[in-house]
C-alpha positions in Angstrom: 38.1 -24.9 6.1 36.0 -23.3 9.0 33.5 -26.0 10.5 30.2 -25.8 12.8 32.5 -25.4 16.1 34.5 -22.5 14.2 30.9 -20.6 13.5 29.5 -18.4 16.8 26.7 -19.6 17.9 25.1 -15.9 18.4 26.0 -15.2 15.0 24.9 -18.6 13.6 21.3 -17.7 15.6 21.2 -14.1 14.6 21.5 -14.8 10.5 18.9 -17.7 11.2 16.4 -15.5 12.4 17.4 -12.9 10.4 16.6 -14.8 7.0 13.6 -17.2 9.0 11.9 -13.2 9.5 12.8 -12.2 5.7 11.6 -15.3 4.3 8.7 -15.4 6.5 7.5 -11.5 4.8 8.0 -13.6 1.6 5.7 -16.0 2.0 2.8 -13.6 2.8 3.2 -12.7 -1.1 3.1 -16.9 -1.7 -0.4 -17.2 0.5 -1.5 -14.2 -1.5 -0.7 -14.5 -4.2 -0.5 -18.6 -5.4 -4.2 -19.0 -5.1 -4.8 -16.5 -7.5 -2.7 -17.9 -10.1 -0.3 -14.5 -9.7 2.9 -14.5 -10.0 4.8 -14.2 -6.7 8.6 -12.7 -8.4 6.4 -10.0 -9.8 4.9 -7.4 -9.4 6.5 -6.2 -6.2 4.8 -6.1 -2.6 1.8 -4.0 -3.0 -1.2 -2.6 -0.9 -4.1 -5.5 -1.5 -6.3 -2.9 -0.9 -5.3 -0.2 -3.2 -2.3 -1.4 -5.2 0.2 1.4 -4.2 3.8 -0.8 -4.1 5.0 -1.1 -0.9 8.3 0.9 0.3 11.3 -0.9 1.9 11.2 0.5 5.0 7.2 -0.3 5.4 8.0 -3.8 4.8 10.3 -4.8 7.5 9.0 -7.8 9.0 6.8 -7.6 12.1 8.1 -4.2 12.7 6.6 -2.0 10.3 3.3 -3.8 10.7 3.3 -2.7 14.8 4.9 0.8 13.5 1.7 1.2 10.9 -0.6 0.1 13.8 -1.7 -2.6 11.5 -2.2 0.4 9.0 -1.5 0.6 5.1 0.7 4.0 4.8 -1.2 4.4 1.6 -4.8 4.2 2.2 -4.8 3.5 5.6 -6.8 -0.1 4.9 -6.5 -2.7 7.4 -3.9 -5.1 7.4 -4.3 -8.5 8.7 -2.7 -9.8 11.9 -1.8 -13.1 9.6 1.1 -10.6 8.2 3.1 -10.2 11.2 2.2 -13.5 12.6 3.6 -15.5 9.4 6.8 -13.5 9.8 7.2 -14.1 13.2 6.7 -17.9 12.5 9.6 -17.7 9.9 11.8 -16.4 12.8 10.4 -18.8 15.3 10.9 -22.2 13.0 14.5 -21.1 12.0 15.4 -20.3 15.5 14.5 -23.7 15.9 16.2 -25.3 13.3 19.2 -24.0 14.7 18.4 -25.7 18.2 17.1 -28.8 16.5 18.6 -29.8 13.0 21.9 -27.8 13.5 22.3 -29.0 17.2 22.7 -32.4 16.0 25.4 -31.9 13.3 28.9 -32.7 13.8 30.9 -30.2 15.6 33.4 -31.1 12.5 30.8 -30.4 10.0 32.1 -28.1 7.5 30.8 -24.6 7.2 29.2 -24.9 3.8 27.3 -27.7 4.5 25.6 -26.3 7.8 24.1 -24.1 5.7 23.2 -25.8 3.1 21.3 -28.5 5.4 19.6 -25.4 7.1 18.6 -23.4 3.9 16.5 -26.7 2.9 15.1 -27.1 6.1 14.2 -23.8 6.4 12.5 -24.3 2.4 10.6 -27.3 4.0 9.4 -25.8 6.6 8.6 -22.5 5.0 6.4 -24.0 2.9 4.5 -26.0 5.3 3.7 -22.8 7.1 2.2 -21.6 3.7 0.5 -24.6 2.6 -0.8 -24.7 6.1 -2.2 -20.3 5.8 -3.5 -21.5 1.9 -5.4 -24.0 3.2 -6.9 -23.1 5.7 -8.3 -20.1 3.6 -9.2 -21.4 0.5 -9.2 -25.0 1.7 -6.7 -25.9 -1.1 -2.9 -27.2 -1.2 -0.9 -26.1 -4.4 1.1 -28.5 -6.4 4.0 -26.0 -5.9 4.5 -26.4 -2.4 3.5 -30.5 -2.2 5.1 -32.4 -5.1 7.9 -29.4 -5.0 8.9 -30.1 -1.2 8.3 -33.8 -2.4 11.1 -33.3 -5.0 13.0 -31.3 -2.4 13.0 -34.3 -0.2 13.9 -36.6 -2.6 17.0 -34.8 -4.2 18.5 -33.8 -0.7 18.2 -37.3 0.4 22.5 -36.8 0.7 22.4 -34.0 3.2 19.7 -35.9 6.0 21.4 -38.6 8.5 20.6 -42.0 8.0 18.2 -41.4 5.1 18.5 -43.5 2.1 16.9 -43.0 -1.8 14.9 -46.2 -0.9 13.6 -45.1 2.1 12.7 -41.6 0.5 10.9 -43.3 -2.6 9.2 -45.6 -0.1 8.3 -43.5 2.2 6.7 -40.7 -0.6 4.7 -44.0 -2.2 3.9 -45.1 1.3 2.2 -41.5 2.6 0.1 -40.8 -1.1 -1.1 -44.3 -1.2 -2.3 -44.2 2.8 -4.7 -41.3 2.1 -5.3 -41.9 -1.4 -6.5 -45.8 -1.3 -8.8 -45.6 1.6 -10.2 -41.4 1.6 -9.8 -41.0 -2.4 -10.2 -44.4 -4.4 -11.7 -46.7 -2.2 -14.3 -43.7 -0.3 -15.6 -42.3 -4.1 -16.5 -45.9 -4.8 -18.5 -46.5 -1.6 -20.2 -42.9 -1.4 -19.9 -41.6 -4.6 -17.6 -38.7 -4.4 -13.9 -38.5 -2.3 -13.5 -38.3 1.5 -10.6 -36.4 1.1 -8.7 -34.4 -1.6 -5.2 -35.3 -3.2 -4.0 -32.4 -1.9 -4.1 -33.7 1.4 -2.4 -37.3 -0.1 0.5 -35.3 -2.3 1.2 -33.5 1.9 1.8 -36.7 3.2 3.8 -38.1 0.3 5.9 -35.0 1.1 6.7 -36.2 4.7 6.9 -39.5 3.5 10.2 -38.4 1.4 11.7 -36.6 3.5 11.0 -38.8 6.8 10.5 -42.4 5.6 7.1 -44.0 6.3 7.3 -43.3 10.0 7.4 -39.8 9.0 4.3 -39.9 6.6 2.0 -42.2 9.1 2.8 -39.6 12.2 2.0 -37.0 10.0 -1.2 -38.7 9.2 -2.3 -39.8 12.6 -1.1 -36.8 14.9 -2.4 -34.6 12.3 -5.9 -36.5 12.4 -5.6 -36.1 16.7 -4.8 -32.9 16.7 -7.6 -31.8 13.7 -9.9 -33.6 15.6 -9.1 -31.4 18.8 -9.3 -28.6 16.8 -13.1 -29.7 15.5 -14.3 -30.7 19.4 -13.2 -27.0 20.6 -14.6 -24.8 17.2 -17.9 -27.3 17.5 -18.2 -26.7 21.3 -17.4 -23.1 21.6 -19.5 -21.7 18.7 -22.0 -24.5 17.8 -20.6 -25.2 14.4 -18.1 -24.9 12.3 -18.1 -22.3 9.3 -16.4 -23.0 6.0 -13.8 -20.0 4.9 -15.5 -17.3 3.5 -13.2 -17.7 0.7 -14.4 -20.8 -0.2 -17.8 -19.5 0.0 -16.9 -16.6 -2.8 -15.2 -19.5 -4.9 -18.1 -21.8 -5.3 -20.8 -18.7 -5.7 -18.6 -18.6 -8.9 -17.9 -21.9 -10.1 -21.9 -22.0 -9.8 -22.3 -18.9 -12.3 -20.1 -20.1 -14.6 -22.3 -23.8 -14.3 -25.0 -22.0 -15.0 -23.9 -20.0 -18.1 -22.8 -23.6 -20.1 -24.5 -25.7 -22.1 -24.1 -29.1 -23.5 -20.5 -30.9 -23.4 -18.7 -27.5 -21.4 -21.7 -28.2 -18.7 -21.1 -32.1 -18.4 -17.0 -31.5 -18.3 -17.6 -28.8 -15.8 -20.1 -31.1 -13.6 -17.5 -34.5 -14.2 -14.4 -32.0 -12.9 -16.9 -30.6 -10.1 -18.1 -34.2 -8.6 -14.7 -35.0 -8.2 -14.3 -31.8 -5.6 -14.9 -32.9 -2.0 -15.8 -28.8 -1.3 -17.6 -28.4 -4.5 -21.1 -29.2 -2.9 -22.5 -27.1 0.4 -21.5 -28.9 3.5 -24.6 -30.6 5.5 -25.4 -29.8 9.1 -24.0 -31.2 12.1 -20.3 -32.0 13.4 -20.0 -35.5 11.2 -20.7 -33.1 8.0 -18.8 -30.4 9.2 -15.4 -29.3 6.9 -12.6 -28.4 8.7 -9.3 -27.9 6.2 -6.9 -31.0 7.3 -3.8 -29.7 5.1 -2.6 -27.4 8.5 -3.0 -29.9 10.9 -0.9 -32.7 8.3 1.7 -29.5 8.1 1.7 -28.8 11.9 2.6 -32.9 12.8 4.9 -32.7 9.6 6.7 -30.0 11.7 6.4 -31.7 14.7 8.3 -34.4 13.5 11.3 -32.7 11.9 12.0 -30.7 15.1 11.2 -33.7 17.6 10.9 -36.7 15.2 14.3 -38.2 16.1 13.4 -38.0 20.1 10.3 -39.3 19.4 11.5 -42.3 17.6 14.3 -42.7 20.3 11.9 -42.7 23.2 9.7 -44.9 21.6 12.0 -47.2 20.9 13.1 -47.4 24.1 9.6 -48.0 25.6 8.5 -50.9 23.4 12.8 -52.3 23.4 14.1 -51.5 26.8 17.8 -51.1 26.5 17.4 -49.6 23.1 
């Protein structure tokens, strides 16, 4: 049976980057699309600005989008930048992989398996990338991508190195229960309403199973450094630090539809809203200021499957020399 050392390693990188680039034109359908409540199997890719389906060879990742000048075929609309750029960052994370995750196999590891353990990576990662794009524009993270990668990391417990059941279930406890007992449970009793959302708990539950609980608490605090980088430089270059228009359109409406109840619908509708962080306008200043956490909890997630290992190792060996 052919192994890793029996697969080329320019064709091994090719079909990486080949599928990271298909998968990555996927995804734009999933940021799309899973806010909406839409399907993302069906319809196929259309024009969101005039609904004319979309032909194969305009869809090509990255390529057609430079081709079309950033230009429907259709109607000529715009199309955003984030199209090509989500695409390329398929490409970019499998490449990666391959120099990572499939770097540290076996040379004996048998051919099936190689690709196996890189189709769930790549599923992992992938849907970091989206949660991360969701987020950050609709300051949201679906169920589908958290407690689904959470289940992903759990059932593939088999194909990771060193990673046992306990560990995973641990670790999954471990990362809900760090944001949910001190920014959820513990916050809405003191203030009155959450500090952060669940969505942002189920994340790091997600890097809790597939990384342990060293994976969930660097997710959690080199998230929370590099957000807070993010905050200093938006604050410092433009004065503040405006909530997604999205988000802006979304609340307009949950508003107009407050407005139109009465009685028991009104006080269900209020009870469900008090319980949304966003639901309320933000307050002035930098302290007040929302700033969607669920990329920067997705970006150290990230960080850790590609580097995690080294990290740990150097770590290790600085607080245990000799390690």
């Amino acid at each position: 049976m052919p192994t890793l050392a029996d697969l080329p390693p320019a064709l091994l990188l090719g079909f990486a980057v080949a599928f990271g680039l298909l998968f990555g034109s996927f995804l734009n359908v999933v940021i799309y699309r899973l806010p909406r409540d839409e399907s993302v199997v069906s319809p196929g890719s259309r024009c969101p600005a005039c609904g004319t389906p979309i032909r194969a060879y305009d869809n090509v990742p990255v390529l057609s989008w430079l081709l079309l000048r950033g230009r429907s075929r259709c109607c000529k609309a715009r199309i955003s930048p984030r199209y090509p750029l989500v695409e390329l960052l398929g490409g970019l994370f499998a490449w990666a992989l391959v120099e990572t995750v499939i770097a540290d196999l076996s040379p004996d590891t048998p051919w099936w398996r190689v690709v196996l353990i890189f189709a769930v990576h790549l599923a992992l990662g992938l849907g970091l990338i989206a949660a991360a794009f969701i987020d950050l524009e609709h300051m949201y993270l679906p169920d589908e991508i958290t407690l689904g990668g959470t289940v992903l990391g759990l059932v593939t417990v088999p194909l990771r190195e060193g990673a046992t059941w306990l560990g995973a279930l641990g670790g999954a406890a471990f990362g809900f229960v760090l944001i949910w007992l001190p920014f959820d449970f513990l916050y809405r009793n003191l203030r009155g309403h959450p500090g952060m959302g669940l969505g942002d708990a189920k994340l790091v539950m997600l890097a809790g199973a597939w990384f342990g609980w060293p994976g969930a608490l660097f997710a959690l605090l080199a998230g929370a450094v590099q957000g807070t980088v993010a905050a200093l430089v938006l604050f410092l270059t433009q004065g503040r630090i405006e909530e997604p228009e999205a988000v802006k359109r979304e609340r307009a409406e949950l508003m107009r539809e407050l407005e139109q109840l009465e009685g028991d619908a009104r006080r269900e509708l209020e009870a469900e809203l008090a319980k949304d962080p966003i639901a309320g306008e933000p307050e002035p200043g930098l302290a007040k200021a929302r700033l969607a956490f669920g990329p920067f909890l997705a970006l150290s997630t990230l960080e850790f499957l590609l580097f995690g290992r080294v990290l740990m190792r150097d770590y290790l060996q600085f607080i245990v020399p000799g390690f």
